[in-house]
C-alpha angles and dihedrals in degrees: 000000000000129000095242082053093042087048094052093049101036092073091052094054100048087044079053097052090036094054083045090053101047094050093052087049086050095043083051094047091053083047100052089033090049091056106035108044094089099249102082113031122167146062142256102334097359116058122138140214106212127238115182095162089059096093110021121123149176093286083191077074115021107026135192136190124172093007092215111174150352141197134177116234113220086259090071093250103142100217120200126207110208124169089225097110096206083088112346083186132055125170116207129206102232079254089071102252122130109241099175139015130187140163132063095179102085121100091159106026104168115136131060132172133156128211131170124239108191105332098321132092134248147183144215121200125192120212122185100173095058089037086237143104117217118212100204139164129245090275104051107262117147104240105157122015113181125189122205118296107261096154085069088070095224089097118074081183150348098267085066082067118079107158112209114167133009123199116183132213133229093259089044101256112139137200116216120209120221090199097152092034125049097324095239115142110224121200122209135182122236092271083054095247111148120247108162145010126197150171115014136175112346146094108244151047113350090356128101135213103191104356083193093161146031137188142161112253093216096166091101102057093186089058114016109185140179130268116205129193112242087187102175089036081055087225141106120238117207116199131172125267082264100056108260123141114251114166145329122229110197115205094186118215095030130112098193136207113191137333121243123186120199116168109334090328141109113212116186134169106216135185125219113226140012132276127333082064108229112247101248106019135149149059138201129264122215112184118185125213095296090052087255119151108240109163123023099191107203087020145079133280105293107233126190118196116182087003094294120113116243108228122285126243142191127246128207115334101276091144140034106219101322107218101195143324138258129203132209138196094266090048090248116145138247117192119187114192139200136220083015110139082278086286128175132255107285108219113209100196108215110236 
């Protein structure tokens, strides 16, 4: 080729590999746009638009103050757990409108979990501040109120017991979580009579350092199990229903609250660094079947190398310390959030 033929076609190929370039460049700033604007979050199948008008009311009238927890009844009604004792308990319309409040006794509502007896719902309520857990119904009624366990033998007093999370099993037994207080996990049966402690203050292995969460594992229906929240070791530990130590599942750069499993799903809010939280921190983690991050709403791209999962990192500022995740019918999102500016629940509608 001579020089006068290369001269005439060099400008058109690097016209060619500028305009590919720039649309590339194009096609990676919708996706990071896309991504982190704050009105689509997610990744693959999950992915959000966000609503933060959906639950915000008059708080002259219904007021909130830490929004804790929140779980959906099998009616549909989305009912929220907040340590403001004005009303502790609001019940939202799936339109977002609060149809019902009740509770004025809890100082250190944290957490909230409802389970069915025979037909008919029922909720626990942590509270740290009071050293106690409340089994209640719907409505509000006192039907179970249990102190911390001293006949155990691991508690010198009441103040060493901060409750933070309940999950309860099939045959109604249920497991409470002192994750404020000494980390142990403390199994009851359904007439909450003790019949076994375990974990405890540590690092490794069965031990916990902040068991901020607890839920039954329930996918394998042959051999349902518990997932604990490790929250400073940023992992999940999965024991059996007897206590014994299983597996740990680290989920690096998150400092998680509780587990929630919907489906064959594991949904989790997390927040990013230690203590002094940052002001606007958090993100969302949704886990598939193989306990496989798959969508970090709020977050980056999860990547895996070698089979182990890169840590994790927050994008843009859609949430102020998300404190768990609810799930709907539909598989929308509720995020409640503490220490938050008393906001209100944040709904992401699946699309």
């Amino acid at each position: 080729m001579n020089r006068r033929k290369f001269n005439q076609i060099l400008p058109l190929t690097v016209g060619g590999i500028l305009s590919s370039v720039t649309a590339i460049g194009n096609v990676i700033h919708k996706f990071s746009e896309e991504y982190t604007d704050g009105k689509i979050i997610g990744h693959g199948d999950f992915r959000y638009k966000v609503d933060k008008n959906w639950g915000i009311q008059d708080a002259g009238k219904i007021p909130v103050n830490d929004c804790h927890e929140m779980v959906q009844d099998k009616t549909g009604r989305l009912i929220l757990l907040t340590n403001e004792t004005r009303n502790n308990v609001l019940i939202y319309d799936r339109s977002g409108k609060v149809t019902k409040t009740w509770g004025t006794e809890f100082p250190g509502a944290h957490g909230l979990t409802i389970c069915e007896e025979g037909g008919e719902e029922f909720l626990f309520i942590t509270d740290h501040d009071r050293h106690q857990v409340f089994k209640t119904t719907l409505e509000g009624k006192v039907l179970m109120t249990i102190d911390y366990p001293k006949e155990t033998g691991k508690y010198e007093s009441k103040e060493k017991f901060k409750p933070t999370e309940v999950a309860v099993a099939p045959n109604g037994d249920f497991y409470i979580a002192d994750g404020y207080g000494s980390q142990y996990i403390i199994h009851y049966n359904y007439k909450g009579e003790i019949l076994n402690i375990f974990g405890g203050l540590g690092d490794s292995g069965p031990l916990f350092n902040n068991a901020h969460g607890v839920c039954l594992d329930n996918r394998d229906k042959k051999n349902p199990s518990l997932l604990i929240t490790a929250r400073v070791q940023n992992a999940l530990k999965r024991f059996s229903l007897e206590g014994k130590y299983l597996e740990t599942i680290s989920l690096p750069g998150a400092y998680i609250s509780r587990p929630v499993i919907d489906g064959e799903n594991i949904y989790t809010a997390v927040l990013v660094s230690k203590m002094p939280w940052n002001s606007e921190s958090g993100f969302v983690l949704v886990l598939d079947k193989n306990n496989e991050v798959v969508s970090i709403p709020g977050g980056g791209q999860p990547i895996y190398e070698d089979s182990k999962l890169n840590k994790m990192l927050q994008v843009g500022t859609t949430f102020m310390h998300p404190h768990d995740v609810c799930i709907d019918n539909d598989k929308n999102l509720y995020i409640p959030q503490w220490s938050s500016g008393k906001t209100y629940p944040i709904k992401l509608e699946r699309i």
